[in-house]
N, C-alpha and C positions, 0 to 999 in steps of 0.2 A: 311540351315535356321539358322540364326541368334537371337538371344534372347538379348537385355539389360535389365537393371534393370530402366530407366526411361526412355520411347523413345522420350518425351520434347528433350534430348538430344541429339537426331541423328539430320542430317544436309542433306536434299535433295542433292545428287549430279548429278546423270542424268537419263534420264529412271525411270528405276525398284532397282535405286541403292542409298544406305545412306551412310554416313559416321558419326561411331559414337566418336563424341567429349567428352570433359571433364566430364562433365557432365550426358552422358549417364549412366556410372555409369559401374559396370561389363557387361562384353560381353561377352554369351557364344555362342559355337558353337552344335546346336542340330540337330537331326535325324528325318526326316519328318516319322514321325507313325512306326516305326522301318524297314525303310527298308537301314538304314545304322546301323552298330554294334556299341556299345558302344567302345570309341579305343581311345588311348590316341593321340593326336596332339605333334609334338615338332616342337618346332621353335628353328631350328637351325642357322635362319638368322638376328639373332640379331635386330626380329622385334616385335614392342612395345615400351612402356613407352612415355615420353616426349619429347623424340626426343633427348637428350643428349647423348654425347659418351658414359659415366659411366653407361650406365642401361644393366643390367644383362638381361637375357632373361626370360622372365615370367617361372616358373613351371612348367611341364607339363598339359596343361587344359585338362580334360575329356570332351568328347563331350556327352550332355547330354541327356536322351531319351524323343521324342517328348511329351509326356503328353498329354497337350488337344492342342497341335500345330494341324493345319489342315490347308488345301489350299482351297480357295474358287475360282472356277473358274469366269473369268473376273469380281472379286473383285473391282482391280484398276481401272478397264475400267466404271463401273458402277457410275453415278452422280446421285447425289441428288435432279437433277432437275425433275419438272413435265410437264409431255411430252405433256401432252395435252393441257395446261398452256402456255407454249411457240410455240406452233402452232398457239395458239389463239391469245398471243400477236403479233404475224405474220401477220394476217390476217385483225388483226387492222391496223397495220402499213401500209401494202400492199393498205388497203383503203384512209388512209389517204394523202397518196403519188400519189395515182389517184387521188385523187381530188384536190391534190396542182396543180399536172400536167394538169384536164380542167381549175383552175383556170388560169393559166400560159399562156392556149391555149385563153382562151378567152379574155383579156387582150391585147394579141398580136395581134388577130384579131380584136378589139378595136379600138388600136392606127393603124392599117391598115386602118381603116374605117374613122379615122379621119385625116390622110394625103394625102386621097384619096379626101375627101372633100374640102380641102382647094387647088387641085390643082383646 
């Protein structure tokens, strides 16, 4: 788990994944409810900074312990919508489109009845 300090900052990139830009501010690396140890990280691959050759490799960051981090199962999967709400507007729709559809029918049997007469 991942922690910034502004998550305005992070940037959707696919799925279940962010990327955090300028602006997200520090990024740490933390332990879901301690079932990882307190441990230092080192970034030995010269990753980080701005992207210029000249950038040192950050410090060694401590990965810090979960606090009130917690996972909420299907979280992300969960909308805001109301279910009941959008079945109904369904059911409107669904009527409304039946009755486009007899007007459609009658119409056409209509102009059947009137080329029929003129033969």
């Amino acid at each position: 788990m991942g922690m910034v300090d502004n998550p305005e900052g992070l940037t959707h990139t696919d799925g279940r994944y962010f990327r955090a830009l300028e602006g997200a501010g520090n990024v740490y690396a933390g332990s879901m409810g301690g079932l990882v140890d307190n441990t230092e990280v080192n970034n030995d691959n010269n990753q980080g900074g701005n992207g210029t050759d000249n950038q040192a490799p950050p410090e060694t960051p401590e990965i810090k312990a979960a606090g009130t981090t917690r996972t909420i199962s299907g979280g992300l999967e969960s909308s805001g919508t109301d279910l009941a709400q959008e079945i109904s507007n369904m059911i409107l729709i669904q009527r409304g489109y039946q009755a486009n559809t007899r007007i459609i029918t009658v119409t056409d049997s209509m102009l059947e009845e009137l080329v029929n007469m003129k033969r």
